[in-house]
C-alpha positions as CSV (number, residue, x, y, z in Angstrom):
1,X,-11.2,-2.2,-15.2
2,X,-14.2,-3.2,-13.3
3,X,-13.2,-6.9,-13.3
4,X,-9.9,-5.1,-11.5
5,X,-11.0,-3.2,-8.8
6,X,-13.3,-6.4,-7.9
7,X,-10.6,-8.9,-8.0
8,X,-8.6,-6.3,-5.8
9,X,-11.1,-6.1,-3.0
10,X,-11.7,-9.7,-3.1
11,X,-8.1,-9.9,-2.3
12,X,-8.3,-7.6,0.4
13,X,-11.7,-9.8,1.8
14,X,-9.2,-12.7,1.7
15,X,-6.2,-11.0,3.5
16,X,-8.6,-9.5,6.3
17,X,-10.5,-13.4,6.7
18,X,-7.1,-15.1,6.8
19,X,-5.8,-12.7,9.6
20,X,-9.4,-13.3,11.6
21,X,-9.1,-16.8,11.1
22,X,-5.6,-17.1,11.9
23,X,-4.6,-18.3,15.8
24,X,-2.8,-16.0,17.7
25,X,-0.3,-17.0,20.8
26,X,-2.1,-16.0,23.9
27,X,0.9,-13.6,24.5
28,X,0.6,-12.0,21.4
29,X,-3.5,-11.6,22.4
30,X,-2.3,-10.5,25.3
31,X,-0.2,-6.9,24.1
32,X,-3.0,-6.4,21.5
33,X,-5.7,-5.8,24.1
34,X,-9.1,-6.8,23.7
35,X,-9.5,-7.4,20.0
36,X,-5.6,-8.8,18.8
37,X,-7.0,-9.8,15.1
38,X,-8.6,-6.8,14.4
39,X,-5.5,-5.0,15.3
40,X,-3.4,-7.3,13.3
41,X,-6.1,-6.6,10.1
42,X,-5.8,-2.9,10.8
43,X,-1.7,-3.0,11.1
44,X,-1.6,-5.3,7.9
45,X,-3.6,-2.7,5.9
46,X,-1.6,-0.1,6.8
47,X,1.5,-2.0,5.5
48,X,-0.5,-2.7,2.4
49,X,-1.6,1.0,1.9
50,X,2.6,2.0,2.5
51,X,3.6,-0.3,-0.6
52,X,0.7,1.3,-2.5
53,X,1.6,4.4,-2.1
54,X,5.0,3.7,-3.0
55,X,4.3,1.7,-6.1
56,X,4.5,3.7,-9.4
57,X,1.6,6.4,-9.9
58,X,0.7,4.3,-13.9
59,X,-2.0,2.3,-12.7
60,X,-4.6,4.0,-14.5
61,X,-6.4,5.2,-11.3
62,X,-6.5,2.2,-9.8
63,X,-3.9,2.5,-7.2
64,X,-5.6,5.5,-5.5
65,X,-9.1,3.5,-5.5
66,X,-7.0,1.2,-3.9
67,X,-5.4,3.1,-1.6
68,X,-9.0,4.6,-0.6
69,X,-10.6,1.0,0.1
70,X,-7.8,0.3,2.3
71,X,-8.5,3.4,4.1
72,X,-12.0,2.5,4.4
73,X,-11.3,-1.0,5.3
74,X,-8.9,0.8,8.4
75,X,-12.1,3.2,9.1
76,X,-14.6,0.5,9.5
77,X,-12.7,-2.2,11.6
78,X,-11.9,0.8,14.0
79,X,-15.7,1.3,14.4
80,X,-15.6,-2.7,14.6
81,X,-13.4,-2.3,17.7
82,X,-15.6,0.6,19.1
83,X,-18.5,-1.1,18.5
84,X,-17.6,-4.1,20.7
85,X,-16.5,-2.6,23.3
């Protein structure tokens, strides 16, 4: 279970580093404002927390400690944005 949740969040890691890493087209930088990656990150997990939600509720718990982490993830690269302002 433990091995699970870990594996999960490394995932998440992985999907938030490839978006930071990723090059964006200047226009694209552009209608995102100030920080485009972080918004990118932030819209990405909230398409990953809509298929969560809609997978099927069997997961053992797992999908709603998912669902949180994703949530948190959202929380703290808002305060990212805030923060560099």
């Amino acid at each position: 279970m433990k091995k699970r949740i870990i594996g999960f969040t490394g995932l998440l890691l992985v999907l938030v580093t490839v978006v930071f890493c990723a090059a964006p087209a200047v226009n694209t930088a552009q209608a995102l404002g100030p920080h485009p990656r972080i918004v990118k990150a932030i819209n990405m997990l909230r398409h990953t927390r809509s298929v969560l939600e809609q997978a099927p509720s069997v997961f053992g718990g797992h999908k709603a400690i998912a669902i949180k982490r994703v949530n948190e993830a959202i929380h703290q690269l808002r305060l990212a944005m805030r923060y560099a302002r």
